[in-house]
C-alpha positions as a Markdown table, in Angstrom:
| # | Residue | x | y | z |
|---|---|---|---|---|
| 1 | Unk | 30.2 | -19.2 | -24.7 |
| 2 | Unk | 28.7 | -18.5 | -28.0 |
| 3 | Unk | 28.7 | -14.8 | -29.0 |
| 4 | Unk | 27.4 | -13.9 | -32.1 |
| 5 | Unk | 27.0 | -10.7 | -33.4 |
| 6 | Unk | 24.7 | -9.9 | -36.4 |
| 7 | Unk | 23.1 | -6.8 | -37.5 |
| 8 | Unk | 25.8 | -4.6 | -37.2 |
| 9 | Unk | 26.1 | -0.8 | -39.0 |
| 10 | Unk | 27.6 | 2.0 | -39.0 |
| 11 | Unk | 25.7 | 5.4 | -39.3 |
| 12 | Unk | 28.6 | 7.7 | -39.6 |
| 13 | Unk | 29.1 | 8.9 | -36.1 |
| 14 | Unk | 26.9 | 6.7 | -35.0 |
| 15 | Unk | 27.4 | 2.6 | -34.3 |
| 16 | Unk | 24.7 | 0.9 | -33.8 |
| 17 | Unk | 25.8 | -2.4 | -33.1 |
| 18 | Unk | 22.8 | -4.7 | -32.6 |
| 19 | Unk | 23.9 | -7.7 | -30.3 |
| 20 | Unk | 22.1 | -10.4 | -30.8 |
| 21 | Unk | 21.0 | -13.0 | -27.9 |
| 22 | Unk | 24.1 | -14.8 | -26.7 |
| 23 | Unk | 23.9 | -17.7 | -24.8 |
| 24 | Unk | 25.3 | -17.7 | -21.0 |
| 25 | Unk | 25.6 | -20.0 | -18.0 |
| 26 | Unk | 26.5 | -18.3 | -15.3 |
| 27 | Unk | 26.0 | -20.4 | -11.8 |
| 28 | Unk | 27.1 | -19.4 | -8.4 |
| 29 | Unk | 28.9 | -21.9 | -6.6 |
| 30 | Unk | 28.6 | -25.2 | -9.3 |
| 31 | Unk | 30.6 | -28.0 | -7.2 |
| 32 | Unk | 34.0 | -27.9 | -8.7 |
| 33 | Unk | 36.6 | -30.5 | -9.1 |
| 34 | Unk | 36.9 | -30.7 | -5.2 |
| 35 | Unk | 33.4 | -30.6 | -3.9 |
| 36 | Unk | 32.1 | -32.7 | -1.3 |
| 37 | Unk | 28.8 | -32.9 | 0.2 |
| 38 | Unk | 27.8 | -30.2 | 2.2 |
| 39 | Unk | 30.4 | -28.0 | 0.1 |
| 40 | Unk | 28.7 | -25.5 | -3.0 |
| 41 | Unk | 25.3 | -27.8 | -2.8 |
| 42 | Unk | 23.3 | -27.4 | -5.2 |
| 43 | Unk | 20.9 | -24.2 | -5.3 |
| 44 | Unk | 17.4 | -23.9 | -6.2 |
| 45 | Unk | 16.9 | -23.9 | -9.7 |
| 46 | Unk | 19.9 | -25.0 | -11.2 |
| 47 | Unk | 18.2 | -27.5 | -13.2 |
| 48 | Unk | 15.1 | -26.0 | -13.7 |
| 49 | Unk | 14.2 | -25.0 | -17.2 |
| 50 | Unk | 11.4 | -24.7 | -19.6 |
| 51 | Unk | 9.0 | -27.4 | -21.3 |
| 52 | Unk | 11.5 | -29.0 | -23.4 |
| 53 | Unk | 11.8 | -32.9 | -25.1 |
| 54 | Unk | 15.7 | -32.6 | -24.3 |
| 55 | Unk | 16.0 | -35.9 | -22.1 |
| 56 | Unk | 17.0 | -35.1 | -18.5 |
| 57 | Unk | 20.6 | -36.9 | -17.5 |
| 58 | Unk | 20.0 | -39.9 | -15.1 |
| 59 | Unk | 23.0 | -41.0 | -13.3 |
| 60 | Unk | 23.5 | -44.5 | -11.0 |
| 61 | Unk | 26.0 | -45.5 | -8.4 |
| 62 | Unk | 26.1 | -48.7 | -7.0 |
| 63 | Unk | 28.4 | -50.3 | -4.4 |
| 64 | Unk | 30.1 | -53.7 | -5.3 |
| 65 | Unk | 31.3 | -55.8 | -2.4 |
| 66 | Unk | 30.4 | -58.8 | -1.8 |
| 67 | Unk | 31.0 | -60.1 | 2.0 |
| 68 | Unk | 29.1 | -58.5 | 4.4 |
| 69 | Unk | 31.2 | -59.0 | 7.5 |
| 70 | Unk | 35.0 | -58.6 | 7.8 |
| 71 | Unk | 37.5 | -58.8 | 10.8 |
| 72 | Unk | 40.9 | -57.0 | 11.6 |
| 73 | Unk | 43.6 | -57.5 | 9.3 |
| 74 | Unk | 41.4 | -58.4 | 5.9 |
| 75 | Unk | 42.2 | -57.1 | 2.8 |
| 76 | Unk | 39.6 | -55.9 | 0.9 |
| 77 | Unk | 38.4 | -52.7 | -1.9 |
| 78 | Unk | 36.7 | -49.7 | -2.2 |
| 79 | Unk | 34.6 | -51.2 | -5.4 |
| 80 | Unk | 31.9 | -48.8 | -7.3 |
| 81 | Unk | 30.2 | -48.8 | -10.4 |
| 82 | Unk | 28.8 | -45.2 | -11.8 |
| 83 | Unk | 26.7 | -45.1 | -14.8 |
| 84 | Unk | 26.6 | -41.4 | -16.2 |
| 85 | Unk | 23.7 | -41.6 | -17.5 |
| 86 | Unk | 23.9 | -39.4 | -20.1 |
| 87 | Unk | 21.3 | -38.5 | -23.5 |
| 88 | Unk | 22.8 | -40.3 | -26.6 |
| 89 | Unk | 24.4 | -38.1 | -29.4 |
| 90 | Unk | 21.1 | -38.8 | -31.5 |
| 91 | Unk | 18.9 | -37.0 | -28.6 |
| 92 | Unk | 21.0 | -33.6 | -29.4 |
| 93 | Unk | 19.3 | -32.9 | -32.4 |
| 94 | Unk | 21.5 | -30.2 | -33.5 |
| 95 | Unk | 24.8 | -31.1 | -31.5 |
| 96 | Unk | 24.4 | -27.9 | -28.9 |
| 97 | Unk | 25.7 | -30.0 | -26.4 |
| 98 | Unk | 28.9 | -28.0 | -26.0 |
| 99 | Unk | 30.3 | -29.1 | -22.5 |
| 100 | Unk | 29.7 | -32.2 | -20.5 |
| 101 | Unk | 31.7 | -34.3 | -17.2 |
| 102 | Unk | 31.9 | -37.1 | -15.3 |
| 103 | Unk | 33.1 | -36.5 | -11.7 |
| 104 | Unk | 33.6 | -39.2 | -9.0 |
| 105 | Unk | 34.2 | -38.3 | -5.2 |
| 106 | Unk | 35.2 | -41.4 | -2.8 |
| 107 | Unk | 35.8 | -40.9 | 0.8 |
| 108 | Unk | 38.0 | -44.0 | 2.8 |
| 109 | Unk | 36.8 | -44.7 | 6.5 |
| 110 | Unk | 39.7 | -44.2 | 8.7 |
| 111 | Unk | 39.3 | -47.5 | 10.1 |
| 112 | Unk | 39.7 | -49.2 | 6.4 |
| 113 | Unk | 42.0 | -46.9 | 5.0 |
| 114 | Unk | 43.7 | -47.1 | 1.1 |
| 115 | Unk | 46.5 | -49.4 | 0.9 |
| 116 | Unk | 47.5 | -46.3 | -1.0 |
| 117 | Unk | 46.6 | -43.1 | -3.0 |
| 118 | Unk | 44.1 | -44.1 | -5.9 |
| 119 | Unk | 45.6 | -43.4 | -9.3 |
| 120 | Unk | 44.2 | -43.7 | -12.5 |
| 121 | Unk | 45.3 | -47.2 | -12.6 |
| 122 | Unk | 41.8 | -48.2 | -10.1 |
| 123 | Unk | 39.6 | -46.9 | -13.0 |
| 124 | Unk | 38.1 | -48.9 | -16.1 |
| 125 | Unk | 36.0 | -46.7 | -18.4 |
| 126 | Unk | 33.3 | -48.5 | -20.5 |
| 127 | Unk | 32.3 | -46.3 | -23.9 |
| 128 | Unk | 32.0 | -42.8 | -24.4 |
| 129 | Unk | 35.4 | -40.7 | -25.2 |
| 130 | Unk | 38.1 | -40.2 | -22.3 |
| 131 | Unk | 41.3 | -39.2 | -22.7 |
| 132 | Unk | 42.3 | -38.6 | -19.4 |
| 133 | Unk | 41.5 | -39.7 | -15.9 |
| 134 | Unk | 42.8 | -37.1 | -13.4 |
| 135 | Unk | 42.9 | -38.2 | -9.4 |
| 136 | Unk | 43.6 | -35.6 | -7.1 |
| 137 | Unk | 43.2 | -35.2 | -3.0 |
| 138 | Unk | 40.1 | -33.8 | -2.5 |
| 139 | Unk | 39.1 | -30.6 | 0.3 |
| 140 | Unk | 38.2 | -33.5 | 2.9 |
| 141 | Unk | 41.0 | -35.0 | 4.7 |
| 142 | Unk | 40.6 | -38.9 | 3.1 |
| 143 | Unk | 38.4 | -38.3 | 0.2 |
| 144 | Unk | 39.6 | -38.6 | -3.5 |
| 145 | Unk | 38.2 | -36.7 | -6.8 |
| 146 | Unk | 38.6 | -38.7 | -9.9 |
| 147 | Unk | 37.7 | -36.0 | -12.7 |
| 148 | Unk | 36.8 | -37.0 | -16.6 |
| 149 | Unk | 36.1 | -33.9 | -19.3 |
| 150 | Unk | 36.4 | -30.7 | -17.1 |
| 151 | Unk | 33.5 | -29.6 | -15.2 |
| 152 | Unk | 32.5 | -26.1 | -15.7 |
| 153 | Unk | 33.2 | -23.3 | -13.4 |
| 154 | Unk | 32.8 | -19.7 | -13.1 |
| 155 | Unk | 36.3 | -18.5 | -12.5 |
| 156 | Unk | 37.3 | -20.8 | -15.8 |
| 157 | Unk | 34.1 | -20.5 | -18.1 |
| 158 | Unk | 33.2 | -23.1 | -20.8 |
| 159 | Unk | 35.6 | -25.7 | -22.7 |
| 160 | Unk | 34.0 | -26.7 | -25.7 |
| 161 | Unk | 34.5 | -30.5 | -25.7 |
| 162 | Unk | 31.9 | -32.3 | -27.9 |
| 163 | Unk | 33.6 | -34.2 | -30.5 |
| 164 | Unk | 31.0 | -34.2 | -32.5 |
| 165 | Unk | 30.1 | -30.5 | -33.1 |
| 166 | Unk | 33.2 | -28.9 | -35.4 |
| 167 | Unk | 32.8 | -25.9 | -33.4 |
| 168 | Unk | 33.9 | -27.5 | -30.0 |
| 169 | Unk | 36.5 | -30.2 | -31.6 |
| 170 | Unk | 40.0 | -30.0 | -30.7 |
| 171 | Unk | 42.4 | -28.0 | -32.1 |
| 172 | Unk | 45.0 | -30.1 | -32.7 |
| 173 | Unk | 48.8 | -30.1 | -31.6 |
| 174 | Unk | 50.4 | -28.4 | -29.8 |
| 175 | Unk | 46.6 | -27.9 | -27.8 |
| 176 | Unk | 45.9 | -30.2 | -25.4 |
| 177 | Unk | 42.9 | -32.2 | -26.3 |
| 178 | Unk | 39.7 | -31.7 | -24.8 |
| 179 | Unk | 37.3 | -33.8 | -27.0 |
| 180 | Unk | 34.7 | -35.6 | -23.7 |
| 181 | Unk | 32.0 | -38.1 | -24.6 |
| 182 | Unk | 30.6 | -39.4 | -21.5 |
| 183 | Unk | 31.4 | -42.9 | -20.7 |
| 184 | Unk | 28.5 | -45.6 | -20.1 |
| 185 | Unk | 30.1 | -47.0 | -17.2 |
| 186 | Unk | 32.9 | -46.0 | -14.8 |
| 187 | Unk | 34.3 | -48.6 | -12.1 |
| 188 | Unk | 36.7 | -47.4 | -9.7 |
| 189 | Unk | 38.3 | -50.3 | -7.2 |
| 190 | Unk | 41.0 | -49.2 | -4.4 |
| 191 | Unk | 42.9 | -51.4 | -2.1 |
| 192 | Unk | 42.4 | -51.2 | 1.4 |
| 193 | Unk | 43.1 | -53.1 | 5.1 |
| 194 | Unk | 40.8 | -53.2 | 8.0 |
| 195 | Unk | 42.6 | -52.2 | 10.7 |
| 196 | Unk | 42.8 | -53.4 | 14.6 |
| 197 | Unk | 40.0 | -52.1 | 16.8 |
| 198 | Unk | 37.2 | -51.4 | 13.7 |
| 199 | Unk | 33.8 | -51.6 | 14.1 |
| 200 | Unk | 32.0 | -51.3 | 10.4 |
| 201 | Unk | 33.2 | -50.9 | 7.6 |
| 202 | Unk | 31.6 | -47.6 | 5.7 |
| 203 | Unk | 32.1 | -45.2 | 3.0 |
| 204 | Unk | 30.2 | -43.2 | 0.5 |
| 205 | Unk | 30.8 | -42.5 | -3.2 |
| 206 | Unk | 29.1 | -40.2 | -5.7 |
| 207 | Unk | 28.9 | -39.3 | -9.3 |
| 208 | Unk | 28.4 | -35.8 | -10.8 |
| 209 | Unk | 27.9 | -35.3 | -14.3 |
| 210 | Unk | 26.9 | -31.9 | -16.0 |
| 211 | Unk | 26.4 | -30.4 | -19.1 |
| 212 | Unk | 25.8 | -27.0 | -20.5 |
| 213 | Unk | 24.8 | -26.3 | -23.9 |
| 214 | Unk | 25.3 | -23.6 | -25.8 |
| 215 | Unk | 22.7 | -22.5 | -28.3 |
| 216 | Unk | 23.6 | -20.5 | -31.6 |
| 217 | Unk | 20.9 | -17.3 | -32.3 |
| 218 | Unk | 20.0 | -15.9 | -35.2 |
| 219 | Unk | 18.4 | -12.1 | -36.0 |
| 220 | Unk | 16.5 | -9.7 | -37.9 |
| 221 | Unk | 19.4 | -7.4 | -39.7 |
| 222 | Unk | 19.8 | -4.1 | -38.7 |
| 223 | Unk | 18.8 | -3.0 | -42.5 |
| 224 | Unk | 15.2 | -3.7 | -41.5 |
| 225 | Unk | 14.7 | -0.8 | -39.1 |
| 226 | Unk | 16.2 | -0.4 | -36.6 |
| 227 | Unk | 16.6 | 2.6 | -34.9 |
| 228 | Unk | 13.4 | 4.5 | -36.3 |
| 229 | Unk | 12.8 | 8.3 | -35.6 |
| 230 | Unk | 9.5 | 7.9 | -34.4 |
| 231 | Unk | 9.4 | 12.3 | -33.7 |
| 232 | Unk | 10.5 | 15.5 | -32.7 |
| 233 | Unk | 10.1 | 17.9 | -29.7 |
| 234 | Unk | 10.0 | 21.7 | -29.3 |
| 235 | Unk | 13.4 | 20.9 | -27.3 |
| 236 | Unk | 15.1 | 19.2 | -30.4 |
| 237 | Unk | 15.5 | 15.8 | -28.9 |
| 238 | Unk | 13.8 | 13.1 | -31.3 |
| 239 | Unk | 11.9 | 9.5 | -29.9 |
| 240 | Unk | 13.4 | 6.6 | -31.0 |
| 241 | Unk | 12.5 | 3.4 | -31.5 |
| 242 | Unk | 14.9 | 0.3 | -31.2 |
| 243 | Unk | 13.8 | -3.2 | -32.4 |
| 244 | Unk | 14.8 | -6.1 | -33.0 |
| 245 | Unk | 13.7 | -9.9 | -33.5 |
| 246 | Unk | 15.9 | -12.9 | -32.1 |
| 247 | Unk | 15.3 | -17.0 | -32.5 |
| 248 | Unk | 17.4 | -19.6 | -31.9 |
| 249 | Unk | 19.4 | -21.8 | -34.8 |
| 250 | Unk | 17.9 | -24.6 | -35.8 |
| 251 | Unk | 17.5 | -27.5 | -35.4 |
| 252 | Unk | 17.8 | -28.2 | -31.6 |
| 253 | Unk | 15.1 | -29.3 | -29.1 |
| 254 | Unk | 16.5 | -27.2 | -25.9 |
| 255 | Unk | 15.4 | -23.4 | -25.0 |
| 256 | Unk | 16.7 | -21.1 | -22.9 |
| 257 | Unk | 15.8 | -18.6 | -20.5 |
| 258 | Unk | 15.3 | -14.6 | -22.0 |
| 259 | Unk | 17.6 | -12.5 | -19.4 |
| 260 | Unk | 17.9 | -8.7 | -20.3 |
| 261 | Unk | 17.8 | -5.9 | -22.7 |
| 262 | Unk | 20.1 | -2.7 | -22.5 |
| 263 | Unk | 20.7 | 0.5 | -24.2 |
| 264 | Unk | 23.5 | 1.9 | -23.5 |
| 265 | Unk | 25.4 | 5.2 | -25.3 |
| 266 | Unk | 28.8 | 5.7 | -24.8 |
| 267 | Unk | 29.8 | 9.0 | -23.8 |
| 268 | Unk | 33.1 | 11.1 | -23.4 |
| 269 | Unk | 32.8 | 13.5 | -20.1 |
| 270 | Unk | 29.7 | 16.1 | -20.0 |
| 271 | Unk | 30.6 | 19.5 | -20.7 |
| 272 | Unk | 31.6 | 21.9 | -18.4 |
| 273 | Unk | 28.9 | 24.0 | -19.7 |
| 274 | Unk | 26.3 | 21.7 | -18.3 |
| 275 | Unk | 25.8 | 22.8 | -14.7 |
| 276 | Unk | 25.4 | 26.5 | -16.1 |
| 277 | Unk | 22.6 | 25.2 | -18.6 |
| 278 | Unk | 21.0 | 23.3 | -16.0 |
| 279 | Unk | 21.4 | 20.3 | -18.2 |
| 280 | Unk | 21.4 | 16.5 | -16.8 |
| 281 | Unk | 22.0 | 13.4 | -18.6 |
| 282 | Unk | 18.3 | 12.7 | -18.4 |
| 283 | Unk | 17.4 | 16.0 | -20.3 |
| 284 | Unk | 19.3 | 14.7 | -23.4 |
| 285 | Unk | 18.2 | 11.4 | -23.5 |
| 286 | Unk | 15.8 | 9.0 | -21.5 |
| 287 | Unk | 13.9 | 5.8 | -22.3 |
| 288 | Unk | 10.6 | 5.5 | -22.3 |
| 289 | Unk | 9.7 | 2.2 | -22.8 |
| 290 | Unk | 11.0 | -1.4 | -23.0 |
| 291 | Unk | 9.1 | -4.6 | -23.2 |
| 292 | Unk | 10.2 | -8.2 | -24.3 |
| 293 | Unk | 7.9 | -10.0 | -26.0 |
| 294 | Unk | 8.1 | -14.0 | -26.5 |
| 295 | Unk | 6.2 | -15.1 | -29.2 |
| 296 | Unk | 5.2 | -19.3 | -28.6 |
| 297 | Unk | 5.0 | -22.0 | -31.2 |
| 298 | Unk | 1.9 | -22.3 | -30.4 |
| 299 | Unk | 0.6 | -18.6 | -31.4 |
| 300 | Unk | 0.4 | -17.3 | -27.8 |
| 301 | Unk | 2.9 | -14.3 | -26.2 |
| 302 | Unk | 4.4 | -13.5 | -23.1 |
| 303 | Unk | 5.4 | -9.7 | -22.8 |
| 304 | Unk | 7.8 | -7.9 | -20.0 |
| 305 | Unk | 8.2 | -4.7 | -19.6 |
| 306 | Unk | 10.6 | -2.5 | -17.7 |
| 307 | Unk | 9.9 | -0.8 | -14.6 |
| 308 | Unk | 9.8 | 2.4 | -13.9 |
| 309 | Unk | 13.5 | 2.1 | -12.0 |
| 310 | Unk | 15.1 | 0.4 | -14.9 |
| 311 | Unk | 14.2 | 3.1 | -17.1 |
| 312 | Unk | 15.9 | 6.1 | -15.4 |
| 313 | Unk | 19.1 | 7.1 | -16.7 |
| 314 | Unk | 22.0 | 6.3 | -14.7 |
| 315 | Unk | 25.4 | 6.4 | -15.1 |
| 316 | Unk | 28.7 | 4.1 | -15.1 |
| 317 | Unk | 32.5 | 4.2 | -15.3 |
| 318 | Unk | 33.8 | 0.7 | -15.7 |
| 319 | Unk | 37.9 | 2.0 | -15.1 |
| 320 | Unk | 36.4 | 3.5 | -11.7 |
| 321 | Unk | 37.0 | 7.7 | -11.0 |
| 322 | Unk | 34.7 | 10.3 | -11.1 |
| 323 | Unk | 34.5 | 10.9 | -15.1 |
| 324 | Unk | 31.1 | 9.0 | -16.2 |
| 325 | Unk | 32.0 | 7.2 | -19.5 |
| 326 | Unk | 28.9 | 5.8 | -20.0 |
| 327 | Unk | 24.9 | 6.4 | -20.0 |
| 328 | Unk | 22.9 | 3.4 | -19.4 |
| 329 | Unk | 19.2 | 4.9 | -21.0 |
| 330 | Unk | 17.9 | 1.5 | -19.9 |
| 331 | Unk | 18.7 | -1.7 | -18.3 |
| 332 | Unk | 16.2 | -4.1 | -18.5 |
| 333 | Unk | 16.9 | -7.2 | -16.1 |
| 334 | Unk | 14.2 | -9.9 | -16.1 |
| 335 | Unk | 13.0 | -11.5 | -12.7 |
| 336 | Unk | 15.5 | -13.8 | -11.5 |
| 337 | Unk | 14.9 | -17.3 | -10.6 |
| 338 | Unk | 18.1 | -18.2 | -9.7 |
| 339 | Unk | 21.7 | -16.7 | -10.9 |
| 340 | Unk | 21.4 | -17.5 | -13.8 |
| 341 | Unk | 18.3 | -17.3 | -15.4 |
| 342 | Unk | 14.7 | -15.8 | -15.5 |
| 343 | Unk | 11.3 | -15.9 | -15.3 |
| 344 | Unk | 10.6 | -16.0 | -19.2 |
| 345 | Unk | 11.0 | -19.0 | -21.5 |
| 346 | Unk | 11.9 | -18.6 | -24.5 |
| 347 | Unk | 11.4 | -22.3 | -26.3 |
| 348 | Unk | 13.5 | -24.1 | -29.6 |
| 349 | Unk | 11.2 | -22.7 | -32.0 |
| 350 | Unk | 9.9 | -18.9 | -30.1 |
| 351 | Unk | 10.9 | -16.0 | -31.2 |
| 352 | Unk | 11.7 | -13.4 | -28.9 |
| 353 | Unk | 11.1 | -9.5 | -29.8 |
| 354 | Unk | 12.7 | -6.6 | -27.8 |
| 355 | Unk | 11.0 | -2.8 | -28.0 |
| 356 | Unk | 13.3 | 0.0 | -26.7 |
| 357 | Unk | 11.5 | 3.5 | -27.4 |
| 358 | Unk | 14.3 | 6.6 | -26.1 |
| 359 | Unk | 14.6 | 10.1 | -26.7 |
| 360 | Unk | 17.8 | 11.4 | -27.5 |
| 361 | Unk | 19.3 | 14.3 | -29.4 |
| 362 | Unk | 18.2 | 14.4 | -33.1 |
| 363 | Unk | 20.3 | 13.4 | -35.8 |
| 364 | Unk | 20.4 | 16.1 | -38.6 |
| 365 | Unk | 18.4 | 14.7 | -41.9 |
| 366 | Unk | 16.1 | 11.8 | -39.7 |
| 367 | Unk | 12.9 | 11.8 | -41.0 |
| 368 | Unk | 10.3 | 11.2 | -38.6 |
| 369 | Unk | 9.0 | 7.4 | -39.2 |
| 370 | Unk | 11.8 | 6.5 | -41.1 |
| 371 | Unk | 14.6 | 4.1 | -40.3 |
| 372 | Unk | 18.1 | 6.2 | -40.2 |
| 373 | Unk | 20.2 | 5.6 | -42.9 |
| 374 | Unk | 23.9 | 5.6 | -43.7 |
| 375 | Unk | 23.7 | 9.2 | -45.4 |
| 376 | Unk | 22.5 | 10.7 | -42.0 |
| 377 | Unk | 24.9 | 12.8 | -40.4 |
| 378 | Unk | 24.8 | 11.9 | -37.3 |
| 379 | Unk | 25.8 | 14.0 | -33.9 |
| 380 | Unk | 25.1 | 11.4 | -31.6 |
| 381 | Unk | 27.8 | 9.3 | -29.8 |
| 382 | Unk | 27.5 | 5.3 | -30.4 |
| 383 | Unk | 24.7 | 3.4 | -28.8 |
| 384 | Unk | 24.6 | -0.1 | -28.1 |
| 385 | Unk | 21.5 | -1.7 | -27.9 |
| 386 | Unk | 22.1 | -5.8 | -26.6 |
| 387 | Unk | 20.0 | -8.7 | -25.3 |
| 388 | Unk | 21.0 | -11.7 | -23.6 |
| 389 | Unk | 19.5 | -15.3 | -22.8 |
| 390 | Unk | 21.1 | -18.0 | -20.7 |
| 391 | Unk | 20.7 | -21.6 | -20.8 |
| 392 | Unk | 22.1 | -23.1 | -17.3 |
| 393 | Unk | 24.8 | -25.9 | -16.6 |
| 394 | Unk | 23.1 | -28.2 | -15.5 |
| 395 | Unk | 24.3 | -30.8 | -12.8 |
| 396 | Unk | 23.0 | -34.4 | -11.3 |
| 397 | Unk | 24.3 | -36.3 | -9.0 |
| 398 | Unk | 23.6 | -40.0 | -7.8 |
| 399 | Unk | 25.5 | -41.6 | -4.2 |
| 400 | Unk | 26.2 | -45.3 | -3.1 |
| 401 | Unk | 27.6 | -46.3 | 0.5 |
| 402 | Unk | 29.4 | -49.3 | 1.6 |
| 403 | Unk | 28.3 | -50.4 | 5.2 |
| 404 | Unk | 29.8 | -53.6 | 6.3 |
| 405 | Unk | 30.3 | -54.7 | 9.6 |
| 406 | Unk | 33.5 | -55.5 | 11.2 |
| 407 | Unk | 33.5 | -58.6 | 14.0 |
């Protein structure tokens, strides 16, 4: 994944490191090298995104035997033909493509078996970039994967293989190379005898290709305000307000999808002194507020805000125990759609604000409406104040079947 950090600064104490959006694709279950049908099918809403020009991939399988009768004893092939499908290069205006694959599954009937395991030898690749054609057994008894580029997965995250982006070129020796460029045309052809006693002759094939791309973000810097001390209380906390703009690099005609906000502040073990005080995490800082704004091309906005349950204070320890090591003042999780993404579109050319407002302990020398500088000395532990978006891998598949009879 892309993860970019901008805005960054240090107020003493204090770091408040400004994340900006990073681009994600997280998808439960994407059919791995091995899938069949039936096995990790495709959810709702995996290719589901916003209004977009980005052309959609459009992938073909077609059988090619000729006879259509055979009797006991002939010799004959598994023959397909799978056309990708995939955008050209010039339809990615700004190269974000980061990750794409072309993945075959064929499945022999067991009364016209292979003559013998495929190998890469059956294949013949027409344009595109392929430096490798790996054929390996798949989870059926009978059927074969034939796997070109490397199809994303969860467990293994993204390989940047577009050759054409320098950010996701190959490294070079001693790296093995990854560089993918979908072909236009894949035929596959295996050997196989119909054997004593069959009736028809049938199989299925299918092509999966998928792509995920990865979109670069820029922000407002955190010189600009962030973190304003909007006032103070008779209990000497101060409101504060957090903000920050996000849009994505251009030039590029895909969006993504606008997933969450968070503020968290890091925080060593509360005093023993606590209990006695009758102090809680919540008395010494809360959030108030949080909304997410998208603002369209087109001059209209789409706001979120947080509920009331994503706004309570809670705690977490990530290394496990019972010492809290962190305060989570807000964790704002849009609707989900699906795994991966949400409710809000966030288009090439939006711009997407988020609006924290928190109270917290007051940092000696913040003046009230003004942003905190690097001269404050501050008291309060680091707060982290990210956002994330998600653009999905998307997948699409296309099937042909062989169905000959046997006399």
């Amino acid at each position: 994944m892309n993860t970019r950090k901008r805005g960054a600064r240090r107020i003493n104490a204090v770091v408040a490191t400004v994340c900006a959006f990073f681009v994600t694709s997280f998808v439960a279950g994407v059919p791995g090298a091995n899938a069949q049908e039936g096995e990790d099918a495709p959810k709702p809403g995996w290719n589901i995104l916003g209004e977009e020009s980005f052309p959609k991939m459009k992938p073909r399988a077609e059988a090619n035997i000729t006879t259509e009768t055979l009797k006991a004893g002939d010799r004959t092939s598994y023959g397909f033909s799978f056309y990708p499908g995939m955008p050209s290069p010039a339809d990615d205006e700004g190269n974000w493509t980061a990750q794409t694959w072309t993945t075959l599954i064929m499945c022999e009937d067991e009364d016209v078996p292979f003559d013998r395991p495929p190998t890469e030898a059956d294949v013949t690749v027409q344009g595109g970039q392929v430096g490798q054609v790996k054929v390996i057994p798949g989870r059926t008894p009978g059927c074969w994967v034939f796997l070109m580029g490397e199809a994303w997965s969860l467990e293994d995250g993204m390989t940047f293989n577009n050759p054409r982006n320098r950010s996701f070129k190959d490294f070079g020796f001693p790296f093995t190379p990854v560089a993918f460029d979908p072909p236009s045309k894949v035929s596959v052809s295996v050997p196989a005898t119909v054997q004593p006693g069959a009736k028809s002759f049938d199989a299925e094939a299918s092509v999966e290709v998928g792509r995920i791309v990865d979109r670069g973000i820029e922000s407002t810097d955190s010189s600009e305000g962030n973190f304003v001390v909007e006032a103070e209380n008779e209990d000497g906390l101060c409101t504060y307000q957090t903000h920050e703009k996000v849009w994505l690099e251009s030039p590029g005609s895909t969006g993504v999808w606008v997933a969450r906000a968070d503020l968290t502040s890091k925080q060593v073990e509360p005093s023993a002194t606590w209990a006695a005080e009758g102090k809680t995490w919540e008395d010494l800082g809360r959030a108030l507020k949080s909304t997410i704004t998208v603002h369209r091309e087109d001059g209209t906005t789409e706001t979120r805000e947080a509920t009331p349950e994503q706004l309570m204070p809670r705690l977490e320890n990530p290394s496990g125990g019972h010492v809290p090591t962190q305060r989570v003042l807000v964790e704002h999780v849009l609707t989900p759609t699906s795994a991966f993404s949400s409710d809000l579109w966030m288009g090439p050319n939006d711009m997407a604000e988020v609006t924290i407002v928190y109270t917290n302990l007051c940092w000696p020398g913040a003046k009230p409406g003004e942003p905190l500088l690097n001269t404050v000395e501050a008291t309060e532990p680091a707060v982290t104040f990210a956002s994330t978006v998600s653009r999905p891998a998307e997948i699409a598949m296309a099937k042909a079947n062989i169905s000959v009879e046997v006399s």
